[in-house]
DOVEX-433680 format. One line per field, with one value per residue (C-alpha): residue number from 1; residue in three letters; x, y, z. Coordinates in pm, whole numbers, plus 50000, padded with zeros to 5 digits. Layout:
seq <- c(NUM, ...)
type <- c(ala, ...)
c1 <- c(X, ...)
c2 <- c(Y, ...)
c3 <- c(Z, ...)
//
This chain:
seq <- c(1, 2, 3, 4, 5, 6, 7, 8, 9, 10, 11, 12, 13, 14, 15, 16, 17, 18, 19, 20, 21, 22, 23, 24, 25, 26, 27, 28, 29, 30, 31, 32, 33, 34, 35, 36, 37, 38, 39, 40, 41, 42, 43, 44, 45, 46, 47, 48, 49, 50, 51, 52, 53, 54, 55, 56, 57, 58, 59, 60, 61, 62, 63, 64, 65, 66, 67, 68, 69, 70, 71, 72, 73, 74, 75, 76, 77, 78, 79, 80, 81, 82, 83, 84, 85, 86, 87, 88, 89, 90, 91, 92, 93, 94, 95, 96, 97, 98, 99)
type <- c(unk, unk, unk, unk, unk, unk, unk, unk, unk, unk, unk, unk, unk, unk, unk, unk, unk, unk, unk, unk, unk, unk, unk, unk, unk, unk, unk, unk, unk, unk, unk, unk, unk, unk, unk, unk, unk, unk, unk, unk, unk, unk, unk, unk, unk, unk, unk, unk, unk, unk, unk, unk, unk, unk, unk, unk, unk, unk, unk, unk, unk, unk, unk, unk, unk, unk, unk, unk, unk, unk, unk, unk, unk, unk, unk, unk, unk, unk, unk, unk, unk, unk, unk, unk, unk, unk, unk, unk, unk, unk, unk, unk, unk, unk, unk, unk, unk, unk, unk)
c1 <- c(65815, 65768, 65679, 65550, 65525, 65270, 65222, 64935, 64914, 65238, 65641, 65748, 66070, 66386, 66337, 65995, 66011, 66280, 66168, 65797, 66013, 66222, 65919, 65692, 66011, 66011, 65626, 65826, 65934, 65606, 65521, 65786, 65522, 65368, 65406, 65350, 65259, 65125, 65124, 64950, 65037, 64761, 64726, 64346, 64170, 64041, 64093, 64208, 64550, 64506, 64493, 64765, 64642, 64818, 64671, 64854, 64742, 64928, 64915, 64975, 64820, 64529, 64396, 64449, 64515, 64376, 64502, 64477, 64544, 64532, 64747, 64913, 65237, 65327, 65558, 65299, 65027, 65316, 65405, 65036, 65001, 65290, 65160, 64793, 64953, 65152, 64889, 64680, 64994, 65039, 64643, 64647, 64950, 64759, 64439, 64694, 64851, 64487, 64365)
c2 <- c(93955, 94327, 94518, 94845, 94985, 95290, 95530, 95707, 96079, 96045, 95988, 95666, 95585, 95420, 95138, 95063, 95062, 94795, 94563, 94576, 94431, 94200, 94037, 94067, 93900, 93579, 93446, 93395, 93075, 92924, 93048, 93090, 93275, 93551, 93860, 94170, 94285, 94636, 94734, 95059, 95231, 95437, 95615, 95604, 95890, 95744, 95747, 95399, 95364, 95054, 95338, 95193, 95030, 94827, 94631, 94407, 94285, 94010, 93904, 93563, 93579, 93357, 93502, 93774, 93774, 94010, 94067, 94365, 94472, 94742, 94740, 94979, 94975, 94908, 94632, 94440, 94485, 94368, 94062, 93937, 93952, 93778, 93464, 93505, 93564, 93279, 93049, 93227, 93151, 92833, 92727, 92904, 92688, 92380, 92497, 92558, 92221, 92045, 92203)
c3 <- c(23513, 23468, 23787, 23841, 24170, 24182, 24472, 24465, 24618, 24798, 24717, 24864, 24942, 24811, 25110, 25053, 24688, 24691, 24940, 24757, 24484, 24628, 24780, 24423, 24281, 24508, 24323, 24038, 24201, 24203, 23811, 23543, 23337, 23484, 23266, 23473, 23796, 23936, 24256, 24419, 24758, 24884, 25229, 25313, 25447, 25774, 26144, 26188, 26237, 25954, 25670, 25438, 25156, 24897, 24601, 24370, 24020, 23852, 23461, 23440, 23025, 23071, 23412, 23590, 24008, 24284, 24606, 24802, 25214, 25439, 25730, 26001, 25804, 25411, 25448, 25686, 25429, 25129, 25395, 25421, 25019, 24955, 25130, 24984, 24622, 24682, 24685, 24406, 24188, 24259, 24226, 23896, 23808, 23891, 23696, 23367, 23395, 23460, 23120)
//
């Protein structure tokens, strides 16, 4: 699976980078053949202390999964995605198989 990690109107780090990876990296697990996924880090404009946003969009070559989060931190808001991604994989799985 190709991934592509985009931050948008800021440079993130090395650290962040690379565990956004490593945790895109583990739904390969639950699908062998998901293609590509993209991944944006924005910092909202807001006075919340929740203003970090991250959205993820898989290719999985029949559908196409959604997820996005904002949190207080990046890696929270990459934590919480994992899981709901996780099970968006695997009931895509089970709707392949099905058909």
């Amino acid at each position: 699976m190709q991934i592509s990690i985009h931050s948008v109107h800021f440079d993130a780090d090395k650290k962040l980078l690379y565990f956004t990876k490593k945790k895109m990296e583990k739904l390969i697990k639950f699908d062998d053949e998901l293609i590509s996924c993209d991944i944006f880090l924005r910092i909202e404009n807001s006075t919340d202390k929740s203003n970090k946003l991250v959205e993820v969009k898989i290719n999985s070559g029949s559908n196409e999964l959604f997820a996005s989060k904002k949190c207080e931190t990046f890696e929270e808001a990459v934590d919480l995605l994992q899981d709901i991604l996780i099970r968006q994989v695997k009931k895509n799985k089970q709707k392949k198989r099905s058909v």
